[in-house]
N, C-alpha and C positions, 0 to 999 in steps of 0.2 A: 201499236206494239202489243207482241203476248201477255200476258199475266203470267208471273213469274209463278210457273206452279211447284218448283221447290224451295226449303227453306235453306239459306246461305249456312246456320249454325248448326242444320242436319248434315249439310252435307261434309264439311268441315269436321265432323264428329266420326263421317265414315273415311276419315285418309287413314291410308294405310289398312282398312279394312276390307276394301274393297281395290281389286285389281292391284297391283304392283308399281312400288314409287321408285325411283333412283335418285340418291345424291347429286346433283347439279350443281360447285360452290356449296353455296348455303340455301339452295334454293330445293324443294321434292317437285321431282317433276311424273305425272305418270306416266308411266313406257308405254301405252297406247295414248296416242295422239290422234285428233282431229282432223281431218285435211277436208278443207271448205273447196273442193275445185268438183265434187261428183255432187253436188245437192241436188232434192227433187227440185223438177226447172219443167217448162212449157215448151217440151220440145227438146229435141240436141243439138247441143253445141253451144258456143259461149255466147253466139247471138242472143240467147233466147234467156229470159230474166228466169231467176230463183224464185219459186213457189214458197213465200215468206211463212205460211203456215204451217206447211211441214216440215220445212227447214228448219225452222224455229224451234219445234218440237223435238226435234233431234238434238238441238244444242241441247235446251235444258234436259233432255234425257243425259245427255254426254254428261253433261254438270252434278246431275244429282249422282251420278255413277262415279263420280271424283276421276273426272278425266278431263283436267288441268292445261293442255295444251293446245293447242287450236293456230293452223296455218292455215296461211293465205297468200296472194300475191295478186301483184296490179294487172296481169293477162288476165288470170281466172274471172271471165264472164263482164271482162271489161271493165274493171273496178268495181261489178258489182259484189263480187264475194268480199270484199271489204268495207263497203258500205254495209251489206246484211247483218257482218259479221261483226262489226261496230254496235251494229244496232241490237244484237242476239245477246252481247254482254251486257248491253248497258244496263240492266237488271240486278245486275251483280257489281259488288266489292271489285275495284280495278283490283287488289292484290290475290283475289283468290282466282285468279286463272293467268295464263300467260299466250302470249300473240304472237309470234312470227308472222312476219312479214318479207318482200323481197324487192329487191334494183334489179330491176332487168332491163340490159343495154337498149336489148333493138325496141323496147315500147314505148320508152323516152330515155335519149345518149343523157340529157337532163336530170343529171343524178341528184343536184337541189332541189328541182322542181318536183322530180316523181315523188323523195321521201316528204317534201311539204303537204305534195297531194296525198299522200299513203294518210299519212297523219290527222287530216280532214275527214279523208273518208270512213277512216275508223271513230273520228271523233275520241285520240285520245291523244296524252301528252306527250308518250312513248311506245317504242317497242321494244317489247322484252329480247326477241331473238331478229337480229337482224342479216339477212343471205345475200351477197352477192349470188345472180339468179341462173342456174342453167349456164356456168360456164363449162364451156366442150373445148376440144382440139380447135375450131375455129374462131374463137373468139377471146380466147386465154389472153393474148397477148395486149387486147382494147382494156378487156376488164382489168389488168395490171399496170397501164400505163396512163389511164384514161386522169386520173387523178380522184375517185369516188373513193377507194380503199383509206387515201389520207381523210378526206371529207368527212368518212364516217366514223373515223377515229376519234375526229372533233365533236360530232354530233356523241360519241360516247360518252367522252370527258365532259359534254356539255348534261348526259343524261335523259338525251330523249330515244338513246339504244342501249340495251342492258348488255347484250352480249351480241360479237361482229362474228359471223359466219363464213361459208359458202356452200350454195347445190352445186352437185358434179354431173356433167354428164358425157366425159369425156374419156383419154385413155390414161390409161397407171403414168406413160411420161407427159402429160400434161399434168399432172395429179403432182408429179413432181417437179416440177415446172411453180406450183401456187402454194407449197407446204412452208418452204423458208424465206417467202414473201413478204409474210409479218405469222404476228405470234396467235392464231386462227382460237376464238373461244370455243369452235364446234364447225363442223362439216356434214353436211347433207350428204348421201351417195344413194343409189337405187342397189338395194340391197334384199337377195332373194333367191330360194335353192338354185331353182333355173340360172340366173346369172352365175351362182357358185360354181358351180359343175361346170359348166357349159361357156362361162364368160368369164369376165376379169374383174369382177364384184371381191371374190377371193383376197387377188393382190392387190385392191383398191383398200379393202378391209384392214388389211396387213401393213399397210403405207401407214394408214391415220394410226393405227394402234400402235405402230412403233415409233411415233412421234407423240406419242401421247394426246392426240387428238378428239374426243369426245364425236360420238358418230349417233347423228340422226336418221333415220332410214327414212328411205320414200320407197314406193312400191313394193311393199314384201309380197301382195300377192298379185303382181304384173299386173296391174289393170284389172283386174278380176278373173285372168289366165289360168293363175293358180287354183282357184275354186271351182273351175270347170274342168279342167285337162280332159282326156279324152275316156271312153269307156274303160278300155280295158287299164288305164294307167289309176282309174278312180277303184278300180277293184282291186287294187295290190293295198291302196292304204283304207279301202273299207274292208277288209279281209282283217285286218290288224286292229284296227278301232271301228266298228262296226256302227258306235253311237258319236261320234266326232265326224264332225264338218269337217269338206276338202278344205275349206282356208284355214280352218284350225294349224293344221298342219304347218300351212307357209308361214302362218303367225308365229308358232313353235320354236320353230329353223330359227330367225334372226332374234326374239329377244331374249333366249338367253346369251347370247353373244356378247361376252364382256367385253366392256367400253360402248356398248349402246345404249344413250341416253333416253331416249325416244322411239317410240316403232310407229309411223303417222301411217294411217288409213282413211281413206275416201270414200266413207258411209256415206251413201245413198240413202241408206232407208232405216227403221227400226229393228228388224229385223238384224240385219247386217251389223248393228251397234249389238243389241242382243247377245247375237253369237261370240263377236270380238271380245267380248268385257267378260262372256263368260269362260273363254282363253285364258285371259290373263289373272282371273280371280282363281283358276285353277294354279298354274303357270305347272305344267306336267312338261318338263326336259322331255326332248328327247332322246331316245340311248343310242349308240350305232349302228344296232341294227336297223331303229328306224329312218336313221340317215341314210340307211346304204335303200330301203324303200320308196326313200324321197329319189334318189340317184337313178331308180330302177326309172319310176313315175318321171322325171322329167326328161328324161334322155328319149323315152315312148313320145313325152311331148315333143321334141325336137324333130322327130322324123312325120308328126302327122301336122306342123304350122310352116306356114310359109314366110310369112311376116309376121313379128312378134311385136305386131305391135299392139301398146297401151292404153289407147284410145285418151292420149293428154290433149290433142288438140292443139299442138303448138304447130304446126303444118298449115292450122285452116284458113290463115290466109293467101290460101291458092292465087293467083291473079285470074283465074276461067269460073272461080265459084265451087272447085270440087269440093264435093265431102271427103276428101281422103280417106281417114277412119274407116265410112262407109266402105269404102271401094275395097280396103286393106281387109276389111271383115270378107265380105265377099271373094277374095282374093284366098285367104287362109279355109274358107268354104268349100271352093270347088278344089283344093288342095288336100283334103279330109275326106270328101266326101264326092267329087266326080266334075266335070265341065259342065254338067245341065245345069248346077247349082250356080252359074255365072246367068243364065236365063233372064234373072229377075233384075240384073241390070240394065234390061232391051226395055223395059219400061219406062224407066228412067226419059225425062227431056234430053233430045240427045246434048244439050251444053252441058248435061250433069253425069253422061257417060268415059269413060275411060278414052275413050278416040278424043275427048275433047284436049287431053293433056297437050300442052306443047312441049314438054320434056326441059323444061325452064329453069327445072333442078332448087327453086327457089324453098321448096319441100324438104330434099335432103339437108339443106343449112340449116333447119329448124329442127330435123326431128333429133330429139333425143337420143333415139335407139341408134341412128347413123346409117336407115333403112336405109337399102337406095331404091327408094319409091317408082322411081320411073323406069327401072327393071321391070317391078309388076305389074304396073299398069302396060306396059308393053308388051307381056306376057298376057295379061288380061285380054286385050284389043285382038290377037290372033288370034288366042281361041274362041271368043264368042265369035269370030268369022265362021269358025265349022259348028257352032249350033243353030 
């Protein structure tokens, strides 16, 4: 294990001095949060294990920077972001950080078994924040009947979950479908300009907040979409702030958004914490002209992606072996920027090329966004015929 290279009563000394806290109950939670599912790893995708050294080193940088929250879930890298991430705190006072964690149906229907295993692999007594995981349109109706909701009610009162959740990845009448279920401590939703404008993140928004629901964000800036966008959509907002990063921006948009407890981000690397912390230790609103900029910038994105997708990785268990993601990047590629850019798929073994799909659809049940993957990949497989 690392050497603990900060001290617990420094850091403690800087809340509230550094970055931005929100009331929680009685609890200060920081509005930049943690998300253990992008760590440095040996390779991509969830097969391939977390590089404990730099991983590591990113937590206590997150720590000493008094950023207090830190998710996870049993997909993410196949229990392994929970065991790492177990092991990253245990350096630390269990009271001075807090854990979410998640049940997700299709990893194990075994809603006793996964939170017993969850709890092992973190190596604690509790979880602070606990989510029903990625319920969507298809699956709303297992996750409310299943009988987990009352289970974990008990495991509350029993005190090995502080507070019951849920992630959304669904539509506004599913959203209304789980709001007067039970009395929700806090809702996850993927929340982000892009979705605003362009999606139903808006009226998702507006649900939880008129039920007085507490809202944790996931993806503010799409997978790392927003820190890229395209040229000429990067030059409308470096025209404006010349010295602020493109994810600055997407960061911006959703936390001042009252009623959001949390803004969780999937730092990679040092850098990327860096920039984030130094967002929120600003915390600079944006005004409406800047909004109406963000408006300008994603709607340019809209017409140069094809699939917008995230790259979460909840797809990858293809039954053919595809990389999706891959194929989906490749896909939003020659969509931006021409058919040749498809090329570099004819390299590929042909069982990891796009003709290998059988169209099995087992893809779209998983993804989030509600892609319908086997459109592009169908789209993909014709045109590399004419290159």
């Amino acid at each position: 294990m690392a050497i603990c290279l900060y001290n617990v009563a420094e850091i403690n000394k800087r809340l509230g001095d550094q970055l931005r806290y929100t009331k929680f109950n009685n609890e200060s939670l920081s509005l930049l949060g943690m998300g253990i599912m992008r760590m440095p790893q040996e390779g991509e995708g969830w097969d391939n294990p977390i590089i404990y050294d730099q991983s590591e080193e990113i937590i206590d940088y997150c720590m000493a920077q008094g950023i207090n929250y830190y998710d996870t879930a049993t997909i993410y890298y196949k229990g392994g972001s929970e065991t790492f991430l177990g092991g990253a705190l245990s350096k630390y006072p269990r009271d001075s950080f807090y854990v979410a964690d998640k049940y997700n149906l299709e990893a194990e229907p075994d809603f006793r078994l996964q939170f017993q295993e969850q709890l092992e692999r973190l190596k604690m007594d509790r979880i602070d924040f606990y989510l029903l995981h990625g319920i969507s349109d298809g699956n709303v109706s297992e996750y409310l009947s299943n009988g987990c909701i009352e289970y974990f009610l008990e495991e509350k009162k029993n005190g090995r979950i502080k507070y019951l959740g849920f992630s959304f990845h669904g539509t506004p009448d599913s959203l209304r479908q789980i709001i007067p279920r039970h009395q929700w401590d806090f809702a996850m939703i993927q929340l982000n300009y892009y979705d605003w404008y362009h999606g139903c993140a808006k009226e998702q928004y507006e649900l939880l907040a008129k039920n007085d629901i507490p809202i944790m964000v996931m993806e503010p800036v799409y997978g790392g979409k927003l820190a890229e966008l395209t040229e000429e959509a990067k030059a409308i907002l470096l025209e404006a702030e010349p010295n602020k990063s493109i994810a600055s921006w997407a960061l911006r948009f959703v936390m001042a958004l009252p009623g959001v407890s949390v803004v969780l981000s999937g730092m990679s690397s040092l850098e990327q914490v860096k920039d984030n912390v130094a967002t929120f230790d600003e915390y600079k609103e944006l005004s409406e002209n800047d909004k109406e900029l963000l408006k300008k910038a994603s709607t340019l994105l809209v017409k140069s992606i094809g699939a917008l997708c995230t790259s979460c990785r909840y797809c990858s268990d293809c039954p053919k072996g595809l990389d999706i993601p891959d194929l989906l990047s490749a896909y939003n590629e020659y969509k931006a920027g021409g058919d040749w850019r498809l090329k570099r798929l004819k390299v590929l073994p042909k069982e990891k090329r796009p003709e290998a799909c059988t169209r099995c659809g087992l893809c779209v049940h998983h993804c989030p966004q509600n892609l319908d993957i086997p459109k592009y990949i169908e789209e993909m497989v014709e045109k590399i015929k004419e290159i």
